[in-house]
C-alpha positions in Angstrom: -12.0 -64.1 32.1 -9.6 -67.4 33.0 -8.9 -69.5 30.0 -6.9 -72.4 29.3 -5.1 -71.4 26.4 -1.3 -70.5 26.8 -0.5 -67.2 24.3 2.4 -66.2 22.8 2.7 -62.0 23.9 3.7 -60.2 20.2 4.4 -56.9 20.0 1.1 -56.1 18.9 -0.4 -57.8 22.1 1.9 -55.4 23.8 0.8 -52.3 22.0 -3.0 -53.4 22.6 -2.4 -53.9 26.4 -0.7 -50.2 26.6 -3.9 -49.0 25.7 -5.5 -50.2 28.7 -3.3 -48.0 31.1 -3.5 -44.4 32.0 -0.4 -43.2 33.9 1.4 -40.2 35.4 4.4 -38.4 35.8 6.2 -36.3 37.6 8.2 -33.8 35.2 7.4 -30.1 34.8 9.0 -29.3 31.4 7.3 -28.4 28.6 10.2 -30.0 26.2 9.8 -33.2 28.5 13.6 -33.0 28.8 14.0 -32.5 32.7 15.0 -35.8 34.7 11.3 -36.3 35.9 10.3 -37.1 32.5 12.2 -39.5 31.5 9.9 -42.2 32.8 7.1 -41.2 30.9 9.4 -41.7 27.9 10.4 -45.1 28.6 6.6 -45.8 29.4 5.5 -44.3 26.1 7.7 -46.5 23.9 8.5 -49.7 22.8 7.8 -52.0 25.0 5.1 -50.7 27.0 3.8 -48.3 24.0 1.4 -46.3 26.8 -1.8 -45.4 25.4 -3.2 -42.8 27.5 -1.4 -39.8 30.4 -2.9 -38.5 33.1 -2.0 -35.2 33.7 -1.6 -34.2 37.5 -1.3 -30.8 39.2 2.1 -30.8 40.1 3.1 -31.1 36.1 1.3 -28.0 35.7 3.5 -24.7 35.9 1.3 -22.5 34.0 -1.1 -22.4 30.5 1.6 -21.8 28.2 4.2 -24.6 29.9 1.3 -27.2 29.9 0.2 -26.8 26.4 3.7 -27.0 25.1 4.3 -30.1 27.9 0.8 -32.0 26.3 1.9 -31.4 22.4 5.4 -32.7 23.4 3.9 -35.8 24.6 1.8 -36.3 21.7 4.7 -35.6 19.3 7.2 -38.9 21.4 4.1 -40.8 21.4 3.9 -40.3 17.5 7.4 -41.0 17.2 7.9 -43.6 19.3 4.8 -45.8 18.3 4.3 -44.8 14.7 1.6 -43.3 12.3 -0.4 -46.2 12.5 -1.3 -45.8 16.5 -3.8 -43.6 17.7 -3.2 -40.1 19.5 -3.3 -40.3 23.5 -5.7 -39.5 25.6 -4.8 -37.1 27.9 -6.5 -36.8 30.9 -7.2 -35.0 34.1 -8.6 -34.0 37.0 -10.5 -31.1 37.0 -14.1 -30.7 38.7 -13.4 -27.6 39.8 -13.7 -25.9 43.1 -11.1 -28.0 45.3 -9.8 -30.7 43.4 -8.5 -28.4 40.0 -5.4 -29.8 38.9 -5.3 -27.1 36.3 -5.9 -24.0 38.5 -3.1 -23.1 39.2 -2.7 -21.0 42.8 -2.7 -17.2 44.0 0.8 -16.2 43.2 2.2 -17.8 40.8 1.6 -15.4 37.9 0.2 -17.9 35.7 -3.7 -18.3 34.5 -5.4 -21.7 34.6 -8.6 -22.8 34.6 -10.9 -21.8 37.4 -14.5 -22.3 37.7 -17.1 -23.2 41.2 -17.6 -26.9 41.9 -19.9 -29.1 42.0 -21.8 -28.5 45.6 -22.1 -24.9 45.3 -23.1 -25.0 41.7 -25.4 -27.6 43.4 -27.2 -24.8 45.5 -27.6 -22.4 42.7 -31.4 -21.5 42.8 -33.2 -20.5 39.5 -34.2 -16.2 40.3 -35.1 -13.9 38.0 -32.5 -11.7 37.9 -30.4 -14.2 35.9 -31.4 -15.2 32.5 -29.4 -18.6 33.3 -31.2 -21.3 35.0 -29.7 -22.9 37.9 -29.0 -26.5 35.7 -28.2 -24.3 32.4 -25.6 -22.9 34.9 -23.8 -26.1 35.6 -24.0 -26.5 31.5 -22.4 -23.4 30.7 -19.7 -23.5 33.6 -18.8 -27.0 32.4 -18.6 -26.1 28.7 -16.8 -23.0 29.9 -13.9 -25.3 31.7 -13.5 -27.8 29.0 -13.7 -25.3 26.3 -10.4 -24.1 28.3 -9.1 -27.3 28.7 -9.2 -28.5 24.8 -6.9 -25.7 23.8 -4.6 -26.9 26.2 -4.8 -29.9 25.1 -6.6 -31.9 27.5 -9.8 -34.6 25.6 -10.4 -36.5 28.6 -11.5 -34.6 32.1 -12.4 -36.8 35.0 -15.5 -35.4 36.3 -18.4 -34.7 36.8 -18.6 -36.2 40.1 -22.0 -38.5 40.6 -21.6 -39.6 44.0 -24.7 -38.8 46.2 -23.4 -37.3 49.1 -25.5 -38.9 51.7 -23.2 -39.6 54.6 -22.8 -36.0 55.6 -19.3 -36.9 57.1 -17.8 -38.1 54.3 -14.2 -37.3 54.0 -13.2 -37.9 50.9 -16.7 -36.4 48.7 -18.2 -33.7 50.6 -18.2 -30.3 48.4 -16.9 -32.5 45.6 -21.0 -33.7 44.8 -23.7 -31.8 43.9 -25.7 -32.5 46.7 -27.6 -34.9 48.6 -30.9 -35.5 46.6 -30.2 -38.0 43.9 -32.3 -36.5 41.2 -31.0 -33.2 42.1 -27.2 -34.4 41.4 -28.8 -36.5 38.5 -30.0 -33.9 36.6 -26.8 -31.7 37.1 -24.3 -34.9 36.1 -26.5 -34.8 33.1 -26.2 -31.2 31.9 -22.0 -31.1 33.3 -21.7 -34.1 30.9 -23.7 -31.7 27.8 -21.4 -29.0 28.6 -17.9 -31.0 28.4 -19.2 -32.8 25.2 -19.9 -29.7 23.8 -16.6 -28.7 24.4 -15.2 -31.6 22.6 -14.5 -33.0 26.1 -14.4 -36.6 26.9 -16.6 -36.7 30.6 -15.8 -39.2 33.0 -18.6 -39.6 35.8 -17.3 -40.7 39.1 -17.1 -43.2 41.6 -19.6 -46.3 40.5 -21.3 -47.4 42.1 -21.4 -44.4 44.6 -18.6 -43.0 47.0 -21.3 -40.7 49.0 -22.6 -43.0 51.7 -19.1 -43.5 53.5 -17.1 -42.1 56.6 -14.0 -43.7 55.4 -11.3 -42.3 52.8 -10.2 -45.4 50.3 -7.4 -43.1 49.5 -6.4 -44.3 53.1 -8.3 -48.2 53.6 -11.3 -49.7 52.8 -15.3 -48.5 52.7 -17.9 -50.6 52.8 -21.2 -50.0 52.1 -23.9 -52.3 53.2 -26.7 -51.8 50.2 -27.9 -54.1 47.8 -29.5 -53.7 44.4 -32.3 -52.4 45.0 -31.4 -49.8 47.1 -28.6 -48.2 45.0 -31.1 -47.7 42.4 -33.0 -45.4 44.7 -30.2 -43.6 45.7 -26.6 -43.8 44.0 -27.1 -45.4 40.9 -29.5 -42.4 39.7 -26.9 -40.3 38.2 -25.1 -42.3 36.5 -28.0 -44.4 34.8 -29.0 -40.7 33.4 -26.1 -40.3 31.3 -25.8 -44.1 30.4 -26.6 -43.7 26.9 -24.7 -40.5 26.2 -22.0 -40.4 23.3 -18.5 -39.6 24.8 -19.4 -40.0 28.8 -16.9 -42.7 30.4 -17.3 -43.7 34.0 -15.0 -44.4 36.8 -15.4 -46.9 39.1 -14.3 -46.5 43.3 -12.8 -48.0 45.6 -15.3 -49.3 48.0 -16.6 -52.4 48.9 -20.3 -53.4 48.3 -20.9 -57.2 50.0 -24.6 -57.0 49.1 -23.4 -56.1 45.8 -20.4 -58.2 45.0 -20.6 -61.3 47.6 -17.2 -60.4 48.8 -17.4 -58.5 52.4 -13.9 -56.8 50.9 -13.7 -57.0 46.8 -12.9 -53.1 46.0 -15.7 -52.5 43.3 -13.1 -51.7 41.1 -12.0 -54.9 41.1 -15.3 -56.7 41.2 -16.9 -58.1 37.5 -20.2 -58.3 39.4 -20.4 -54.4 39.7 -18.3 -53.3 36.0 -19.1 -56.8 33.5 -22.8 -57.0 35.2 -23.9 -54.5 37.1 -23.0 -51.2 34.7 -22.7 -53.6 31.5 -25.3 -55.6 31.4 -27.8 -54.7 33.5 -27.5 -50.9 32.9 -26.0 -51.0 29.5 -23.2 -48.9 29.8 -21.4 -49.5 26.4 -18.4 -46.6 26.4 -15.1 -46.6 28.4 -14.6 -48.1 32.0 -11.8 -46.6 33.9 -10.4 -47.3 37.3 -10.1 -45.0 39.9 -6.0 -44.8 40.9 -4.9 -48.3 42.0 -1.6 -46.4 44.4 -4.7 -45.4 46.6 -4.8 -47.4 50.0 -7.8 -49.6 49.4 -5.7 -51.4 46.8 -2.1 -50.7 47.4 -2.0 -51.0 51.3 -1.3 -55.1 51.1 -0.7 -55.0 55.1 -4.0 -53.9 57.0 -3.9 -52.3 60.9 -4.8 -54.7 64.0 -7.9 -52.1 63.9 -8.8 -53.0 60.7 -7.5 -56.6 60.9 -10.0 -57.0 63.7 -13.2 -55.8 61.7 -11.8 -58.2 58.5 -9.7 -56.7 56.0 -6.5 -57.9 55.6 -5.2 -55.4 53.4 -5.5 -54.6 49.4 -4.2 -57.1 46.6 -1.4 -54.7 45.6 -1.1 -52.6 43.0 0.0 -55.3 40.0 -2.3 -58.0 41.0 -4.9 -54.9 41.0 -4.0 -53.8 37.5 -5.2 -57.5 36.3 -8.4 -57.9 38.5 -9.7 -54.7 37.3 -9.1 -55.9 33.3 -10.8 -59.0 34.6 -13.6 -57.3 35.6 -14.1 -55.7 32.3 -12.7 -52.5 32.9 -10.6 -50.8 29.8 -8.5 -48.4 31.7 -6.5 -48.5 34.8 -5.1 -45.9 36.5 -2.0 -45.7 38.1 -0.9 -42.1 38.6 2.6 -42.0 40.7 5.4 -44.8 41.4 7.2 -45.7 38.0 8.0 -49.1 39.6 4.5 -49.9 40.2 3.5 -48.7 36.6 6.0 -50.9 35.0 5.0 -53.9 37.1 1.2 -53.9 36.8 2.0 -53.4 32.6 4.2 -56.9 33.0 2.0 -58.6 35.4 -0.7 -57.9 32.4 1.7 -59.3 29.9 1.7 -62.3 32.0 -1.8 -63.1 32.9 -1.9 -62.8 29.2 -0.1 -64.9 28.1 -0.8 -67.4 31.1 -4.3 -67.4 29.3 -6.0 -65.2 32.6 -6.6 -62.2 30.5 -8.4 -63.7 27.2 -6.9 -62.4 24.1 -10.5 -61.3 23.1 -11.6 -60.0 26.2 -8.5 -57.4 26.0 -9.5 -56.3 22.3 -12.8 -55.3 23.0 -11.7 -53.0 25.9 -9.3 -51.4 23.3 -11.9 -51.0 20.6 -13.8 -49.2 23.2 -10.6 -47.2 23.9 -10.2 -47.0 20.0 -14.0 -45.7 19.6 -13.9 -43.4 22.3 -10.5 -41.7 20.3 -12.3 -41.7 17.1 -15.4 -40.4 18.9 -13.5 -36.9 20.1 -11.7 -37.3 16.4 -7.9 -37.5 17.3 -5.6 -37.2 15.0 -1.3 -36.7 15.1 -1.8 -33.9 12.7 -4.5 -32.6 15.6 -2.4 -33.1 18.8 0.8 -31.6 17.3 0.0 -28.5 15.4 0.9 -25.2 15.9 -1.7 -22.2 16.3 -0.1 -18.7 15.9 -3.6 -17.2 17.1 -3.4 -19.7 20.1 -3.1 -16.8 22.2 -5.5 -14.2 21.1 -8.0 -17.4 21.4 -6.9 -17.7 24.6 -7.3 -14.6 26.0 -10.8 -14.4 24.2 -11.9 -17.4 26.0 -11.1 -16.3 29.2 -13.1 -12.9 28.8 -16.3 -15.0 28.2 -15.6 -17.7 30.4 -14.9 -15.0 33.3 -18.4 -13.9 32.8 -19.4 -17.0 33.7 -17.4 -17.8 36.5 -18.4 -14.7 38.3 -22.2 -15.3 37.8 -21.9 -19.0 39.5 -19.6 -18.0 42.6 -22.0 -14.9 43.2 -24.9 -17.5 42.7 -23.6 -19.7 44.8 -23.4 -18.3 48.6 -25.4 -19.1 50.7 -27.0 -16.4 53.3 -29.3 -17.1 56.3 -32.3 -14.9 56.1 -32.2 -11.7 58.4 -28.0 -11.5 58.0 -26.8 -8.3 58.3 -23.5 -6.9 57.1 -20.6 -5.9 59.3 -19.8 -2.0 59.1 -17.1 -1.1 56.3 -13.9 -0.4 59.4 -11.5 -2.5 58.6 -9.3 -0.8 61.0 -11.5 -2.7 63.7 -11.9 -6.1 61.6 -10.5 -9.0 61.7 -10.4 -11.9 59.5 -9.6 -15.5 61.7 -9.0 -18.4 58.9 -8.0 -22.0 60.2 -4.5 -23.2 59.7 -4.5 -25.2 56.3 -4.8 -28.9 56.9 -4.7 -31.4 54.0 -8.9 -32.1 53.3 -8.0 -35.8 51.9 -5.4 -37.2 49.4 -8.2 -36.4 46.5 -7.0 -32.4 47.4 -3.3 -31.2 46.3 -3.4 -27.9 47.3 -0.1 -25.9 48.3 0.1 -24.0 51.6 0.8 -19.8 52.3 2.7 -19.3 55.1 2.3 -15.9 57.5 5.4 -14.8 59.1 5.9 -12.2 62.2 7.7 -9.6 61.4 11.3 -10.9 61.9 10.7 -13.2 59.6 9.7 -16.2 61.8 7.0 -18.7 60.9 4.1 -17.7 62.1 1.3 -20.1 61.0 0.1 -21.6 57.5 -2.9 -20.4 55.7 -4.3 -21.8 52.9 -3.5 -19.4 49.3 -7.3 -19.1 49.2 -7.7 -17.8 52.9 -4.3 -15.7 51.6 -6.0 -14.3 49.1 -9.2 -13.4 50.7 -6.8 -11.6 53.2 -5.4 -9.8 50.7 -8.4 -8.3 49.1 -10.1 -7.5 52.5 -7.0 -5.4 53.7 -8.1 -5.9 57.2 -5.8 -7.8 60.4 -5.8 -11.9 59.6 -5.5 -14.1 62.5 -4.4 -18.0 61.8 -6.3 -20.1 64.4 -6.0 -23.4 65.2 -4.9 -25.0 68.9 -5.2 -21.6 70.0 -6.3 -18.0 68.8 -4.9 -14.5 69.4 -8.5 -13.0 69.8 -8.2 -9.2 68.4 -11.6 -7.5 69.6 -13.9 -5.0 67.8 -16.0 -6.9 64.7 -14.5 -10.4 63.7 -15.2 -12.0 60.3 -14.8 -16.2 61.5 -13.8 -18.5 58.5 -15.3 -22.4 59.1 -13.6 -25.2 56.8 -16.0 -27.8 56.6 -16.4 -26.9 60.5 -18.7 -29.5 61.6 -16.6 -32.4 61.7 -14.1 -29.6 63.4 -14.0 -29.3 67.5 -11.4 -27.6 67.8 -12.5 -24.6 64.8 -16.0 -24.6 67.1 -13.6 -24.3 70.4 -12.4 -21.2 68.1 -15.2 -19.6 67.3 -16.6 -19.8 70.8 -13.5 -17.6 72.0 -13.5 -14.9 69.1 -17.6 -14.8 70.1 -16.7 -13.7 73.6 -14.0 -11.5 72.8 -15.4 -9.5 69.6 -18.1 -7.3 69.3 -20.1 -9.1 66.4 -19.1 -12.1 64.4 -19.7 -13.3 60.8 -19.4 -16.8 60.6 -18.2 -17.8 57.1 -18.8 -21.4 56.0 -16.7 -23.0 53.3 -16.1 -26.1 52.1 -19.1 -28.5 53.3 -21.6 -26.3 53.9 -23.1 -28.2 57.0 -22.5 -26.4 59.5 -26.2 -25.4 59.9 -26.4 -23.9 63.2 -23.7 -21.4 62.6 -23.4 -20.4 59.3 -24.1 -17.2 57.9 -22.6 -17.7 53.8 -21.6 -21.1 52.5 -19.1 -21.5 49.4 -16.7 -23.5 49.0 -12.9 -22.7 50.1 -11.3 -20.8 46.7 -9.9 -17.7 46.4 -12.3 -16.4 43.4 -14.9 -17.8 45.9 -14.3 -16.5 49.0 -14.1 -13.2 47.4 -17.7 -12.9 46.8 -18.4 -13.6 50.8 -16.3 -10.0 51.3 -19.5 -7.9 49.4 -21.9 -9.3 51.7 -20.7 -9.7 54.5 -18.8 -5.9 54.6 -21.0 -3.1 54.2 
């Protein structure tokens, strides 16, 4: 809160204040010593004496480069800042399914950490064929993950996702929730959040207040949701108020605007102290650790709005610096700033300033690091810890991955989808073929790399996903990239959907390799809503498409 009181910014108000940041890079070596990481250097040490790294997908070459890249930042940040500071927290993204930052892709040679996400665990059904339970499913799979994750390295995981995905043509959510039924995604938050805590995991449930009821993408403006109190605790607030309580759960707070909320037709939540200081604070008594969702996102960063969105009202976000402040303001410990060095260095002065300028209260910032501080103790960091070495770190490894494989196979096969009456394609691949759409970026939330199919003198023929690749690959059959067009091949057609119903022209597809093919399997992956077509839903990875192939080939 704004006082009055001018304050002289020590070093030890600097360190405290570098506690309230998580930031990334963009270096890939494991001995930090390429060009790329220099920055996070500098941002680790005097002045700015970084708390807390976020680790993104591109820093992530492999299991053995990103352990070795995770201990190195430990070890600077113990020699930079001294015994007497706490270890980082090193964060990530990893819900699994689509947005992995530590799977790495088909190719590359290099084992990461793979498990289903969220929706399709979502539509696991209890049977009794499995000893597992659908929700002791989502337990084990995210206990599985972070189990993986901690010998990397990694204590702070952002996920599970909590958004309720009500708005069925939401961009930026979709496959990324566990469903539409808020007690249903409640109860599976819940048992994600068990499962990473078991694991020594740090959870971090995601977006508050809810990111579900939108058709906009606040990676690229501004949603606004029109609901007031009342009836976000029907609906979006129900998963996160069922993990309020639990030790070593943080939450995340979006993007979007909430005017029956906040007061402000266009205050990002984020931002807003009536949703973090008194609507997850005090009136649902959320205690731990408050982080932003990335402030280089649209919603905050863009400062200039379109005439289209000029029209309806918004002007444009605050920038990214003024954003770093209001979200302290608003009682959040964290904020995130994952790219732009510049901007990372700015938003850490413009905090400095509203600081010392008395707009940040020299008490206000202490608590959010002794809830930093608590959270650190909480998953028992220590330099000693973080820097080790383990000589048996890769027998462990390889251990780990032969009981987490288990695991990973039960919840993908689990997990499709199959209309009743289906029956499988006959086993001629000579006369099958396998039409994927041309890989198209899902949202900004979604880094993943592209395969490219080439004719056979080399030229470019079309992109395909590396799941759709891979799925090729094991079917051994003819693949056909669709997309404007599509070079319709006859006999029995196997027709892949990517969250197909916001799609005209994959439908405009499918209606030609209908007519020209003598039976079609629809596949449905991604969002599975495509309800009048589909014939398996699952979402769009290679270790998931290739349990569709058993069913839908005879």
């Amino acid at each position: 809160m704004t006082t009055s009181t001018k304050v002289q910014l020590t070093d030890e108000l600097k360190r405290a204040i570098g506690q309230r940041f998580v930031l990334g890079f963009h270096g890939t070596s494991s001995k930090l010593d390429d060009a790329a990481s220099k920055n996070i250097k500098t941002l680790l040490g005097a002045p700015y004496y970084l708390g807390n790294v976020i680790m993104m997908k591109r820093n992530v070459e492999g299991k053995d480069e990103v352990r070795e890249m995770i201990r190195s930042l430990q070890s600077h940040a113990r020699q930079v800042q001294g015994e007497e500071a706490k270890p980082l927290l090193i964060g990530t993204d990893q819900e699994g399914g689509l947005v992995s930052a530590f799977t790495v892709p088909p190719g590359k040679g290099k084992e990461g950490v793979t498990h289903p996400g969220a929706m399709p665990l979502g539509r696991v059904k209890d049977d009794d064929k499995y000893e597992t339970s659908a929700l002791e499913m989502t337990r084990k799979t995210y206990e599985a993950s972070g189990k993986e994750l901690a010998m990397l390295g990694v204590n702070w995981v952002y996920a599970p996702v909590g958004d309720v995905n009500t708005d069925k043509r939401n961009p930026v959510i979709g496959v990324r929730s566990f469903g539409e039924e808020p007690e249903k995604v409640a109860k599976h938050v819940a048992k994600a959040c068990e499962g990473l805590g078991q694991a020594g995991i740090a959870s971090c449930v995601k977006h508050f207040p809810g990111h579900g009821d939108t058709s906009v993408d606040s990676h690229l403006g501004m949603p606004v949701i029109r609901k007031g109190r009342e009836q976000l605790r029907k609906e979006e607030l129900v998963p996160f108020e069922g993990v309020v309580g639990v030790k070593g759960v943080t939450v995340m707070t979006g993007h979007m605007a909430m005017p029956e909320v906040t007061g402000k037709t266009y205050e990002p939540c984020s931002l807003s102290r009536e949703v973090t200081k008194k609507l997850l604070r005090e009136e649902m008594g959320f205690e731990g650790v408050v982080v932003t969702d990335c402030l280089e996102m649209d919603a905050i960063a863009r400062t200039e709005a379109s005439d289209k969105e000029k029209e309806g009202g918004w002007e444009g976000g605050c920038g990214i610096e003024e954003g770093a402040v209001k979200a302290i303001e608003a009682d959040a410990d964290v904020v995130m700033i994952c790219h732009t060095f510049e901007k990372q260095v700015g938003a850490i002065r413009k905090v400095w300033e509203a600081v010392e300028d008395g707009r940040i209260g020299v008490e206000e910032l202490m608590k959010g690091v002794e809830r930093v501080k608590k959270l650190k103790d909480w998953l028992g960091l220590t330099w000693d810890k973080v820097t080790r070495e383990d000589e048996h770190w890769e027998k462990r490894w390889k251990e780990l991955k032969r009981e987490n494989a288990a695991i990973a196979e039960e919840g993908y096969r689990r997990s499709v989808v199959v209309r009743d009456g289906f029956v499988p394609l006959e086993k001629d691949l000579a006369k099958t073929t396998l039409y994927t759409p041309a890989n198209e970026s899902i949202n900004l939330a979604v880094d993943d790399a592209e395969g490219v199919l080439r004719t056979k003198d080399g030229k470019v023929r079309n992109t395909a996903g590396p799941s759709f690749v891979a799925m090729a690959t094991k079917l051994g059959c003819k693949h056909v990239v669709y997309r404007d067009s599509v070079d319709v091949q006859g006999g029995q057609g196997i027709f892949v959907f990517r969250n197909g119903a916001t799609s005209e022209w994959q439908q405009r597809a499918l209606l030609a390799v209908e007519k020209g093919s003598s039976r079609v399997v629809v596949v449905s992956c991604g969002t599975p809503y495509e309800a009048s077509y589909d014939v398996a839903a699952m979402e769009s990875t290679a270790a998931a498409l290739s349990h569709v192939l058993s069913l839908v080939i005879r």
